[in-house]
N, C-alpha and C positions, 0 to 999 in steps of 0.2 A: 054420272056422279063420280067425280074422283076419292082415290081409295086414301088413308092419312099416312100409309106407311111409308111410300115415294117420299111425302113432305116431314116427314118428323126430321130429320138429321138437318136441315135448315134454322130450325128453332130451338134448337138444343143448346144449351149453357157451351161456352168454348172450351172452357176447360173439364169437360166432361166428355170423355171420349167412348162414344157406344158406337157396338159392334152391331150390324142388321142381322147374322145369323142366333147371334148370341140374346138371351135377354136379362143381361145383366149387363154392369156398365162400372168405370174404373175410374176414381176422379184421381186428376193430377194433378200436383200444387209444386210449386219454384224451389229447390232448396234453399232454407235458410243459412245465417252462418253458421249455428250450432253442426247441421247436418255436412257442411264440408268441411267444417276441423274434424269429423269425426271418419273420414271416408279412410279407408286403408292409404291409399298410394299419399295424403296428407303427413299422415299420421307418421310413415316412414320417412317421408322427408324431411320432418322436424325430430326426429331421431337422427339423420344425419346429420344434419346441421348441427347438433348438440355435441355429436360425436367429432364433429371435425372442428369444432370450438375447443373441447375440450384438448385435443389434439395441439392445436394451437400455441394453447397456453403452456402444454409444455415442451414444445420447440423453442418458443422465446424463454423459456426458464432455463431450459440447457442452452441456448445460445447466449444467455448473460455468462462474461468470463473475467478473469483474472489474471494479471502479467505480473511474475515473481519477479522482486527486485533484485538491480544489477549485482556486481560481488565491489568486494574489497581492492582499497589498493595496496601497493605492494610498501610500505613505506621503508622499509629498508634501503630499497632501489634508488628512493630520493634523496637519501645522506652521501654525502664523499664519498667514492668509490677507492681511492688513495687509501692505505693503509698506515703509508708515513703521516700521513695529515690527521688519520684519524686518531693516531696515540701524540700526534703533537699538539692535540687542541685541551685546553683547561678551562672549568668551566669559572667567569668571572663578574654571574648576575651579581647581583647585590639585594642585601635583606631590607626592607620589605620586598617580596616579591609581585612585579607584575605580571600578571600572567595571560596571553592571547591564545583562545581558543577554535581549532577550524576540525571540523569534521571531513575526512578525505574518502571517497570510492573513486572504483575504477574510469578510465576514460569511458563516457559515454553512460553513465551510470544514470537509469531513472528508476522510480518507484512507481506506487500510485498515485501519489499525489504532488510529487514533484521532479525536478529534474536536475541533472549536476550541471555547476557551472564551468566553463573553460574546455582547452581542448589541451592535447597533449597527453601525458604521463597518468595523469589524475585529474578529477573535478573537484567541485566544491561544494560540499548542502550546507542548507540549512535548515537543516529537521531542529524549528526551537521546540517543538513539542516535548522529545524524547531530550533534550541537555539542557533546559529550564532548570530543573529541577537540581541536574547534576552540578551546573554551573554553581547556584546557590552553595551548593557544600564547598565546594571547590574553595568560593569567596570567605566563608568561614575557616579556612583554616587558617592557625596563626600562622602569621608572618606574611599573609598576604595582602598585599593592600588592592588590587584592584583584579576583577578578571573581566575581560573584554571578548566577546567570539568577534572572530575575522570576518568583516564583512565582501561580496565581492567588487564595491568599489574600489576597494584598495589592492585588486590585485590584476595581473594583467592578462587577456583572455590564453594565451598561449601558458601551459604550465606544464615544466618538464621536471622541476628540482626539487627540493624543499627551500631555493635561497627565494623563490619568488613570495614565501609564505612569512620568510625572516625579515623579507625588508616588509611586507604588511603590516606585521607586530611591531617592529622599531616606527613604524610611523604612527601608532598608537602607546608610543613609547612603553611598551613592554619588554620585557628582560627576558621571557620563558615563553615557549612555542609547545605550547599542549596540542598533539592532532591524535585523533583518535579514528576507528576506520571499522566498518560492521561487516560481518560475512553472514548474510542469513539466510538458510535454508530452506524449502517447501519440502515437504513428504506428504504423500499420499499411501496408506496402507505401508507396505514394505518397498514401495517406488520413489527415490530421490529424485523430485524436478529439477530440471535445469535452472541457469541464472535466465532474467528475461524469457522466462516461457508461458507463452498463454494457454490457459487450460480453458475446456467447459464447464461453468460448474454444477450443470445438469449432470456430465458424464462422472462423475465423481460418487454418485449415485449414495451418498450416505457415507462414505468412506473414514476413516478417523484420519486424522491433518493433522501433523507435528508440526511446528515454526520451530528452528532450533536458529539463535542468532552468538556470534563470539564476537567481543567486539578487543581489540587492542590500542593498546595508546602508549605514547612516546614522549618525552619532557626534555625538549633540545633550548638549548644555550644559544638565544636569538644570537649573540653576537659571533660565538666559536662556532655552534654546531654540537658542543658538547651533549651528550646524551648523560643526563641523571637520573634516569628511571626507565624501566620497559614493563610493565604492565598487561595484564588480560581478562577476562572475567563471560561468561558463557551461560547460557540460561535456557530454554524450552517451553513451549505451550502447546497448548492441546485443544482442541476442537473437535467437531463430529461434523463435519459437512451435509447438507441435504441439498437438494434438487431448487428448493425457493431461497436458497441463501447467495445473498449479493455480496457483490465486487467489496465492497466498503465494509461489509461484517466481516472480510477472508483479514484485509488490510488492517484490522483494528489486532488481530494478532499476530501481524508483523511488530505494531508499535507496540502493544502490551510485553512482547519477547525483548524489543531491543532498549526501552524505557528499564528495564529490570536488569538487562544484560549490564546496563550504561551505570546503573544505581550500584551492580555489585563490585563495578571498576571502582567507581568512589569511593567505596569503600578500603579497597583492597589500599587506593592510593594514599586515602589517610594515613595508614600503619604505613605506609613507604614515608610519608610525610616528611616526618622528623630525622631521619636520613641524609635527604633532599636536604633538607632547612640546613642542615649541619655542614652541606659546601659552600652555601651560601654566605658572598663574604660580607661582614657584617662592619658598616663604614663606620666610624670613631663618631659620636656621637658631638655637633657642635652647636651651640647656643646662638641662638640671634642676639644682635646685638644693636 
């Protein structure tokens, strides 16, 4: 007669794992999903992964950056260098006044959002943003009848002088060459950035950001060269930098600084106005007939 103890571990459930010296028995069942999110070496894994996301996010936040715009041109540089010529010229527009308008920076001069035209001496923008505005006062003052900005079709890529800017304006038959030119600063804390320098603006860490902008302008005698006015006008903004602040919010107060800078030349230039108006010669008035 065979005994049943040889035979029992044959008949037993599979997942029921019994020991023969033991008489107790241990059932095992598959881990579920709950049971491996919940397992240590899981658990740590998805802490790293969190942590090197987070990591992540702010590497690409410090590597988003900002390139301060170019400087001013010299515009002095670009009138007659002759001293006999320059006390021999008189100025001989005529009232109403037309007046062409070009913004000049340095050769090679870019911003954020756009870039100078020509090569040579000096380039060309056209920031209509920030001289919309100006322009309009400009066109209101008496005695003027037209104001035109210098477009770069009309001027030739190479530019060394102011005569490439004179003959633009005379072939929009303008009398007066208004050019005016920005110099605008970055500061960080008590650190002046350089012109064209790109920063991090992760690394900036919160820091406070001055924009200080000065801008000058010149009122030349399309035909002589005569100068009737020298002009300037300066202004400052403020910000607070952080770590999630973009390219495009740094930039809005380059243009908030140089739009004000631009708005307080107009001004200054109006009280110059009637001056100006007063060399302006004023032609004998004749009837159609």
């Amino acid at each position: 007669m065979r005994t049943a103890s040889n035979s029992a571990t044959s008949s037993i459930n599979p997942h029921i794992q019994c020991s023969t010296n033991t008489p107790t028995c241990l059932k095992l069942r598959p881990l579920n999903h709950r049971d491996r999110l919940s397992r240590p070496e899981v658990l740590v894994r998805r802490r790293v992964v969190k942590l090197f996301g987070a990591v992540g996010m702010m590497l690409l936040a410090s590597c988003a950056s900002y390139t301060t715009p170019g400087g001013s041109a010299n515009i002095s540089a670009l009138a007659t260098p002759d001293v006999a010529t320059l006390l021999a010229v008189k100025p001989v527009a005529t009232a109403p006044a037309r007046v062409a308008v070009a913004q000049l920076q340095q050769a090679g001069y870019r911003n954020y959002q756009q870039q100078g035209y020509g090569q040579g001496a000096f380039s060309l923008v056209m920031e209509r943003d920030a001289a919309d505005k100006a322009l309009q006062k400009l066109a209101r003052l008496d005695g003027v009848a037209a104001v035109a900005p210098i477009n770069r079709l009309l001027l030739p890529t190479q530019l060394d002088s102011i005569a490439a800017l004179r003959q633009a304006a005379a072939r929009v038959q303008a009398n007066l060459l208004l050019v005016y030119t920005f110099d605008t600063r970055f500061q960080t804390g008590q650190q002046q950035l350089p012109l064209l320098n790109t920063i991090l603006l992760g690394t900036l860490n919160n820091q406070p950001l001055t924009v200080r902008s000065n801008v000058s302008a010149v009122l030349f005698d399309v035909q002589t060269e005569y100068v009737y006015g020298v002009t300037e006008a300066n202004v400052q903004t403020h910000g607070r930098s952080s770590i999630w602040q973009t390219d495009s919010e740094v930039d809005k107060l380059r243009l908030q600084a140089e739009q004000q800078a631009l708005a307080n030349l107009m001004e200054q230039f109006q009280q110059q106005w009637p001056q100006i108006q007063s060399q302006l010669r004023h032609l004998p008035y004749a009837p159609h007939r």
